[in-house]
KOLGU-4560 file (N, C-alpha, C; in nm, 3 decimals, padded with zeros to 5 digits):
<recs>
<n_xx: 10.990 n_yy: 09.826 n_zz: 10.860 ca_xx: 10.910 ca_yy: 09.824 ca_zz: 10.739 c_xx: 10.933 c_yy: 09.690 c_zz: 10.669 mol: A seq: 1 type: UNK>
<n_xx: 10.836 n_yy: 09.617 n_zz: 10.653 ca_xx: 10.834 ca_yy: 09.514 ca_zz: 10.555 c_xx: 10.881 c_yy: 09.492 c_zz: 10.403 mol: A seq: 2 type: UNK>
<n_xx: 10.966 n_yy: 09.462 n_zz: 10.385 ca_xx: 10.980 ca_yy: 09.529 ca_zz: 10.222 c_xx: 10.915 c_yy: 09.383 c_zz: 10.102 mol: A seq: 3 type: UNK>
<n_xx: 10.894 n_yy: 09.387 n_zz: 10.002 ca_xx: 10.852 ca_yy: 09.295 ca_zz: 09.871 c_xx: 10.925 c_yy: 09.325 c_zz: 09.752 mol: A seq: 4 type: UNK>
<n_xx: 10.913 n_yy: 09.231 n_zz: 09.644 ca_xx: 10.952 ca_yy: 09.233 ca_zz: 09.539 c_xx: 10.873 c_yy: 09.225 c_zz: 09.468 mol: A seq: 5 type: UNK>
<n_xx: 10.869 n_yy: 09.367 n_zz: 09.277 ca_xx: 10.768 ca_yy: 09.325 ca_zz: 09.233 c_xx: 10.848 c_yy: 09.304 c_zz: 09.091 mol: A seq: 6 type: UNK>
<n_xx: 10.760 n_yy: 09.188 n_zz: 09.038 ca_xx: 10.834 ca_yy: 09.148 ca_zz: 08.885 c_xx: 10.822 c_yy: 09.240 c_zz: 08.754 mol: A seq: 7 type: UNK>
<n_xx: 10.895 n_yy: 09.270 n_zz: 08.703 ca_xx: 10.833 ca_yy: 09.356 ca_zz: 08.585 c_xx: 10.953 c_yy: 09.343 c_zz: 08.462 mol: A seq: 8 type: UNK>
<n_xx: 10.895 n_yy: 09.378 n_zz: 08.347 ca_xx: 10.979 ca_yy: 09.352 ca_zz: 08.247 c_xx: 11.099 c_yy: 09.433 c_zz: 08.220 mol: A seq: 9 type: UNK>
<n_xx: 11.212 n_yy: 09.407 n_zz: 08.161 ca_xx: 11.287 ca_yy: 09.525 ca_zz: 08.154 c_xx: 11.306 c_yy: 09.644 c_zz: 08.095 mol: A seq: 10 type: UNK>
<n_xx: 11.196 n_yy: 09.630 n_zz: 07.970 ca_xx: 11.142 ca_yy: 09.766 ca_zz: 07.920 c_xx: 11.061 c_yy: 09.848 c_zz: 07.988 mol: A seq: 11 type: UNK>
<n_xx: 10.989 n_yy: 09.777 n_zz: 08.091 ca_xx: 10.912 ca_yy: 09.916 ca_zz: 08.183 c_xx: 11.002 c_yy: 09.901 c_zz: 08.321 mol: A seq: 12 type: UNK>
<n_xx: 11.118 n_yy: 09.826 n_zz: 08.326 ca_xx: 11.161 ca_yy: 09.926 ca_zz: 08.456 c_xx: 11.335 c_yy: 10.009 c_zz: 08.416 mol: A seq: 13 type: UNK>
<n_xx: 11.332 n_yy: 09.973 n_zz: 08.277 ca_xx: 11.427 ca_yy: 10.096 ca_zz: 08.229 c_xx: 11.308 c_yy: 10.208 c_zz: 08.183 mol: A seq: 14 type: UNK>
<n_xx: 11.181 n_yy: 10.229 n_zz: 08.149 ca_xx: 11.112 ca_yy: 10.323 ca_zz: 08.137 c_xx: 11.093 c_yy: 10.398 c_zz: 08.281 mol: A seq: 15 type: UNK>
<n_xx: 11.067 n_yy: 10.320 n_zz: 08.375 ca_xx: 11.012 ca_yy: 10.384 ca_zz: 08.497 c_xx: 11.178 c_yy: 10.407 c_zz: 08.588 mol: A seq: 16 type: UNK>
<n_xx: 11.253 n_yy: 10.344 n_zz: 08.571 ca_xx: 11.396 ca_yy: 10.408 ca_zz: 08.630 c_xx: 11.414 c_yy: 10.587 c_zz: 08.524 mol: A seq: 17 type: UNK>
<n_xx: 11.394 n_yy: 10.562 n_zz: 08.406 ca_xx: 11.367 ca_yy: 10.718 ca_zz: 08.353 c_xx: 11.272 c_yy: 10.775 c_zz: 08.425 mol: A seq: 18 type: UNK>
<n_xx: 11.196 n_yy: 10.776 n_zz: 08.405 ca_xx: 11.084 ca_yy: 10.876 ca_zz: 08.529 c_xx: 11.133 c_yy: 10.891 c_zz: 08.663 mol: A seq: 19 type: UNK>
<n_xx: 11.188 n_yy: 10.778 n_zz: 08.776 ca_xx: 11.174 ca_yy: 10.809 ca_zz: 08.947 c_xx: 11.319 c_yy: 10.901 c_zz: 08.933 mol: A seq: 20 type: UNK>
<n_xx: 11.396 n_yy: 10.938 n_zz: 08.858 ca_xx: 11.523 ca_yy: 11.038 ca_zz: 08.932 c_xx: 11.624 c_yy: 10.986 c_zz: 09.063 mol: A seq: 21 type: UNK>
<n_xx: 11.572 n_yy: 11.056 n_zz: 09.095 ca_xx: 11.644 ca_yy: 11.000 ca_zz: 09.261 c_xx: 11.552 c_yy: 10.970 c_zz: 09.342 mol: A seq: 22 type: UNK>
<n_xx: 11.431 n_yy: 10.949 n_zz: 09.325 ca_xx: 11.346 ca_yy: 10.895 ca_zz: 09.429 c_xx: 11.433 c_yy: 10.767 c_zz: 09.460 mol: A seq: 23 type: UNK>
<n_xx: 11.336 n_yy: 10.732 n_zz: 09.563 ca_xx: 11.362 ca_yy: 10.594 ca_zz: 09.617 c_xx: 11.222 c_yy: 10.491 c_zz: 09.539 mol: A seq: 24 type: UNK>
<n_xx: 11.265 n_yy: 10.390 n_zz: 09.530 ca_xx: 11.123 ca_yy: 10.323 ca_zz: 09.444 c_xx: 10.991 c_yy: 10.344 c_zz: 09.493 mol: A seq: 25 type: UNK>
<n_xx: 11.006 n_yy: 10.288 n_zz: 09.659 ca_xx: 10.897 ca_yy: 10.313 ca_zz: 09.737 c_xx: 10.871 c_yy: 10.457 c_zz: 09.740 mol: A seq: 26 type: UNK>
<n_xx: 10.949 n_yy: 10.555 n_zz: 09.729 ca_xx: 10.869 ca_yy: 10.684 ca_zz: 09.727 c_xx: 10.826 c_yy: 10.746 c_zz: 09.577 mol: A seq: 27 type: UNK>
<n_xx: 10.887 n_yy: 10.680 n_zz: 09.459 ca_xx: 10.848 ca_yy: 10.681 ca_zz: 09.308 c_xx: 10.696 c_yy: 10.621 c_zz: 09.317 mol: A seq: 28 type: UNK>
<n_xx: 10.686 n_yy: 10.499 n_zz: 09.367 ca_xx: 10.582 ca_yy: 10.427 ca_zz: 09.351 c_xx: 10.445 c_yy: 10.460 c_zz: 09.425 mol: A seq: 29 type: UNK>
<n_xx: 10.503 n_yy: 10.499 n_zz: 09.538 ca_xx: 10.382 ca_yy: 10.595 ca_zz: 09.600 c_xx: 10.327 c_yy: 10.678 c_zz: 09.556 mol: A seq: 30 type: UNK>
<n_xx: 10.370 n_yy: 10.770 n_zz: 09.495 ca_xx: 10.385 ca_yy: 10.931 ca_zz: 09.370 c_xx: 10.259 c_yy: 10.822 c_zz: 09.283 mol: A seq: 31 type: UNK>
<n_xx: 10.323 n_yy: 10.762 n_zz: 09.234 ca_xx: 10.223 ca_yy: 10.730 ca_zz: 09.103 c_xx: 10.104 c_yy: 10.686 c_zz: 09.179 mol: A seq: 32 type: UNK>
<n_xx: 10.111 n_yy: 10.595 n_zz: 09.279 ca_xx: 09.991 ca_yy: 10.566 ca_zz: 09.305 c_xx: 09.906 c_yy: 10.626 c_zz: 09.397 mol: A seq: 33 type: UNK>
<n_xx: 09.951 n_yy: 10.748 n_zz: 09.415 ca_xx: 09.896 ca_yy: 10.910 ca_zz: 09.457 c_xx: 09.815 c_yy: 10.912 c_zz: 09.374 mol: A seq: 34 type: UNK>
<n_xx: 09.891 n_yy: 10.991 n_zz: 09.207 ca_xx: 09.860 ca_yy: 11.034 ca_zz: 09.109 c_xx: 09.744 c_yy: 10.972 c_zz: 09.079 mol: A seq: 35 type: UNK>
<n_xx: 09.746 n_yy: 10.847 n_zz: 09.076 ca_xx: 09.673 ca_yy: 10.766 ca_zz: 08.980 c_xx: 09.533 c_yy: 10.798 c_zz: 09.056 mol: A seq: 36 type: UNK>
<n_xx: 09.561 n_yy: 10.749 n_zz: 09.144 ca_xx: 09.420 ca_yy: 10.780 ca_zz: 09.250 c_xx: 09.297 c_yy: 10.914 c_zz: 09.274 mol: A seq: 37 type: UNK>
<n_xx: 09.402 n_yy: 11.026 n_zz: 09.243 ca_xx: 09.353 ca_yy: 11.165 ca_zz: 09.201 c_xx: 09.332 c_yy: 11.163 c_zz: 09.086 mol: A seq: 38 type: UNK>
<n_xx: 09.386 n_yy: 11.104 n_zz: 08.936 ca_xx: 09.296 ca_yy: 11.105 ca_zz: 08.855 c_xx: 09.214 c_yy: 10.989 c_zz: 08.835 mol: A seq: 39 type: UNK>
<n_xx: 09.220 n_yy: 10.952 n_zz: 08.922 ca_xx: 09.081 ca_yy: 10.839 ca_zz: 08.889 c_xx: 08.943 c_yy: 10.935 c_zz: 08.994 mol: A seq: 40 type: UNK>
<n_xx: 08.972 n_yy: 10.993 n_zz: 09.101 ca_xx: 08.855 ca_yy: 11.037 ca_zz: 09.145 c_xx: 08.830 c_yy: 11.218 c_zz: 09.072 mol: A seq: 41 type: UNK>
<n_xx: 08.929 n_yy: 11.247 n_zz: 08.994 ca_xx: 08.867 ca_yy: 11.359 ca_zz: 08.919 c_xx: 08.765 c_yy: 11.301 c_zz: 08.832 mol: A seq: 42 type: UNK>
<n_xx: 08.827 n_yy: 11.199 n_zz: 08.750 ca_xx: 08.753 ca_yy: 11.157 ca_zz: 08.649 c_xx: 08.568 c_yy: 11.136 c_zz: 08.702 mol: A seq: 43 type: UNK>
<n_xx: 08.578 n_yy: 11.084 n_zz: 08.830 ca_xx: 08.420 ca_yy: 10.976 ca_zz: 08.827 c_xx: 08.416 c_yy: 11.146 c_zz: 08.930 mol: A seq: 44 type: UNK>
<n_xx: 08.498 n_yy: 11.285 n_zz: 08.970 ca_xx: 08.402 ca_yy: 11.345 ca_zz: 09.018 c_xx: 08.291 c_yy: 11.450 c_zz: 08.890 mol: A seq: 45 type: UNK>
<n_xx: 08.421 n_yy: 11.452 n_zz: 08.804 ca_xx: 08.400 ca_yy: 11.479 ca_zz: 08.699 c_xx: 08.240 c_yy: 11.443 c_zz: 08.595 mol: A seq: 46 type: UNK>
<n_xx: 08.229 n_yy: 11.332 n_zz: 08.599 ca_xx: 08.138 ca_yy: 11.236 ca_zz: 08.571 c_xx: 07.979 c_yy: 11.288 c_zz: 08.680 mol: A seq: 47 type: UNK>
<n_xx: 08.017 n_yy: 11.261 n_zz: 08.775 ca_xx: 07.901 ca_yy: 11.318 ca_zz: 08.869 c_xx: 07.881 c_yy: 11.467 c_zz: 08.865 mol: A seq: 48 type: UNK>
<n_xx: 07.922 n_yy: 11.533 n_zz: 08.884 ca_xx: 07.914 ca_yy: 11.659 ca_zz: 08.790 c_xx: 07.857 c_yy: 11.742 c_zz: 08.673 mol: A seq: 49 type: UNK>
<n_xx: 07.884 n_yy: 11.634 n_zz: 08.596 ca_xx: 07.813 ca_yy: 11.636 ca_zz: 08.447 c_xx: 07.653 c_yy: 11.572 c_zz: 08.479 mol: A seq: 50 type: UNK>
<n_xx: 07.622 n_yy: 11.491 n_zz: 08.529 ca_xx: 07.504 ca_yy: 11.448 ca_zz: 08.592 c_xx: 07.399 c_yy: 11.475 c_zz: 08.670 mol: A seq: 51 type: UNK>
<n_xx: 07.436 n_yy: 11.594 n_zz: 08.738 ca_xx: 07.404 ca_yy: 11.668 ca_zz: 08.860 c_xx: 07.408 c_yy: 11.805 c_zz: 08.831 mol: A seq: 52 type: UNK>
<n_xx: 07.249 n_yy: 11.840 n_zz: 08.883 ca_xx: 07.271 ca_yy: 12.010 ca_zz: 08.879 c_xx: 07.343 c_yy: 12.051 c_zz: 09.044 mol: A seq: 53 type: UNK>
<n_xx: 07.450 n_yy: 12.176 n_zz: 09.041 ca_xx: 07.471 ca_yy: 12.224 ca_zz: 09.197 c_xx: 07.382 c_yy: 12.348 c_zz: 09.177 mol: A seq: 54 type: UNK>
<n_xx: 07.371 n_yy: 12.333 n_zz: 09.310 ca_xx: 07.362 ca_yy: 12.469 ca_zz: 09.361 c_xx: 07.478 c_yy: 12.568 c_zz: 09.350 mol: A seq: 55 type: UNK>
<n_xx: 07.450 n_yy: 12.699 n_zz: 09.391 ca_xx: 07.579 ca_yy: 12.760 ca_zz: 09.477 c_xx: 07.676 c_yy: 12.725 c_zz: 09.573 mol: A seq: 56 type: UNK>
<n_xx: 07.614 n_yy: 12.734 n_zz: 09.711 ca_xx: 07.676 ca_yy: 12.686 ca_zz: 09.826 c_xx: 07.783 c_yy: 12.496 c_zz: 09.804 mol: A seq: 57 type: UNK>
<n_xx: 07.681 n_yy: 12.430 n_zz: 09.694 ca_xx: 07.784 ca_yy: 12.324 ca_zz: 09.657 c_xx: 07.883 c_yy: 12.347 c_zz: 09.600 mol: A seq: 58 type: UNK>
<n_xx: 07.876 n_yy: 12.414 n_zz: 09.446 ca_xx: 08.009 ca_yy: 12.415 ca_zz: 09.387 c_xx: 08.086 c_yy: 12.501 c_zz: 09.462 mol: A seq: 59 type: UNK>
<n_xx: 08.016 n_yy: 12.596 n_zz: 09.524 ca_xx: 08.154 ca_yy: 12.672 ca_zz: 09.633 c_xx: 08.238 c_yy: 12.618 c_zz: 09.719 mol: A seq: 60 type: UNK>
<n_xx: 08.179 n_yy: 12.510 n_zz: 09.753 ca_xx: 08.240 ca_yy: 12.400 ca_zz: 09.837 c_xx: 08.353 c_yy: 12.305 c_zz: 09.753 mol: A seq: 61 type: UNK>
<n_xx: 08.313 n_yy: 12.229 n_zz: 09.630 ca_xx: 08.411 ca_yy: 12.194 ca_zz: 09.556 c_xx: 08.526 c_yy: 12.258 c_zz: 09.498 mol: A seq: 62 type: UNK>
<n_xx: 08.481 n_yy: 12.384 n_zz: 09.443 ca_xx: 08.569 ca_yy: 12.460 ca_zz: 09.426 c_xx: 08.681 c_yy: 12.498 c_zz: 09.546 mol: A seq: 63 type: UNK>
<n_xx: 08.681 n_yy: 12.506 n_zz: 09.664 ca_xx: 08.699 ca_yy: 12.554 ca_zz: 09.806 c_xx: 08.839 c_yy: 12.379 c_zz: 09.825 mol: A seq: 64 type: UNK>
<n_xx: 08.724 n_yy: 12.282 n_zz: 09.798 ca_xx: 08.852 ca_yy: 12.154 ca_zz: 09.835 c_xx: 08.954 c_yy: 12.139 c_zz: 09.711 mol: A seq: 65 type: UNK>
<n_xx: 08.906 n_yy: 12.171 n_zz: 09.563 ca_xx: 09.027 ca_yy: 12.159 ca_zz: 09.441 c_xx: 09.096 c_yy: 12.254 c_zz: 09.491 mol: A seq: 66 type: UNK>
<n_xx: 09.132 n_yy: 12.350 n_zz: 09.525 ca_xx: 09.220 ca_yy: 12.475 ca_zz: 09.582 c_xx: 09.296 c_yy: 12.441 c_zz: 09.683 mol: A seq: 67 type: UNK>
<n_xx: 09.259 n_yy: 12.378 n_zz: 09.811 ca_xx: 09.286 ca_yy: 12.312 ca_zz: 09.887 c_xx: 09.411 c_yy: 12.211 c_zz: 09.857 mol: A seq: 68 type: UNK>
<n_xx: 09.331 n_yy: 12.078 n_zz: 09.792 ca_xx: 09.385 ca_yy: 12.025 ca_zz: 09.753 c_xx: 09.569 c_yy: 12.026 c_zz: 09.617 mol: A seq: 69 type: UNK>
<n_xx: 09.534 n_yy: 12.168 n_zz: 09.579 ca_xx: 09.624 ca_yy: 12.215 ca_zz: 09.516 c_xx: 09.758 c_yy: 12.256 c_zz: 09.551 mol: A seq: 70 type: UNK>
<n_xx: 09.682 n_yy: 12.305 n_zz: 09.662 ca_xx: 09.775 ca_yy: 12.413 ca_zz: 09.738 c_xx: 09.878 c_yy: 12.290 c_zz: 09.860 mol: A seq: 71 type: UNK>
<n_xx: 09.787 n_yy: 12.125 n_zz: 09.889 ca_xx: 09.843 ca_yy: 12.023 ca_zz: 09.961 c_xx: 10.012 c_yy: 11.992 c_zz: 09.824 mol: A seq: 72 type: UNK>
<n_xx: 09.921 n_yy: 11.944 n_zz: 09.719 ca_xx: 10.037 ca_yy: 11.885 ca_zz: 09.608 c_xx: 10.135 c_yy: 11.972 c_zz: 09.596 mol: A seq: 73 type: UNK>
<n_xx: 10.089 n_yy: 12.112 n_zz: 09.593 ca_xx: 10.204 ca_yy: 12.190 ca_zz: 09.541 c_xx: 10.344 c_yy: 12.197 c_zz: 09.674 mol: A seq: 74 type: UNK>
<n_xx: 10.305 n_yy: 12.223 n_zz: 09.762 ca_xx: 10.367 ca_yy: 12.217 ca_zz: 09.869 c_xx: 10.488 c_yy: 12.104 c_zz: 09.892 mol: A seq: 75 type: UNK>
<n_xx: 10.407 n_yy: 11.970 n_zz: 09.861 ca_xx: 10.514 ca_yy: 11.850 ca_zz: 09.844 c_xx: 10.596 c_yy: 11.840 c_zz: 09.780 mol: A seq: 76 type: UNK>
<n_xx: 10.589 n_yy: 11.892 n_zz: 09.663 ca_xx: 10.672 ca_yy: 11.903 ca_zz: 09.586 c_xx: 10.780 c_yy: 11.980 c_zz: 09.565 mol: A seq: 77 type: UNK>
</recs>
């Protein structure tokens, strides 16, 4: 594995050493940029949603992958 260095100030990496626990950085940093990524595509699915009439058979389907998807996070954790 390739590893890098990233610069940051010492108020956000005594903030973010409070948050990772015992992670490892690379697995802290992954987490967030999981996170971040799932709420960035709730948000814009969110958004399309509000825009869009479904049908049945659609929202049964969305509904069907948030559950899914729930049941992936919870597990990891």
């Amino acid at each position: 594995m390739n590893l890098t260095t990233i610069t940051v100030s010492v108020e956000t990496k005594k903030m973010l050493e409070r948050l990772k626990g015992d992670l490892s950085w690379d697995e802290f940093l992954r987490h967030i940029a999981v996170e971040y990524s799932r709420i960035v595509r709730s948000k814009y699915a969110g958004k399309y949603l509000k825009e869009r009439k479904l049908d049945d058979e659609e929202a049964e389907f969305i509904l069907k992958s948030i559950e899914e998807g729930r049941k992936h996070w919870v597990s990891r954790e």
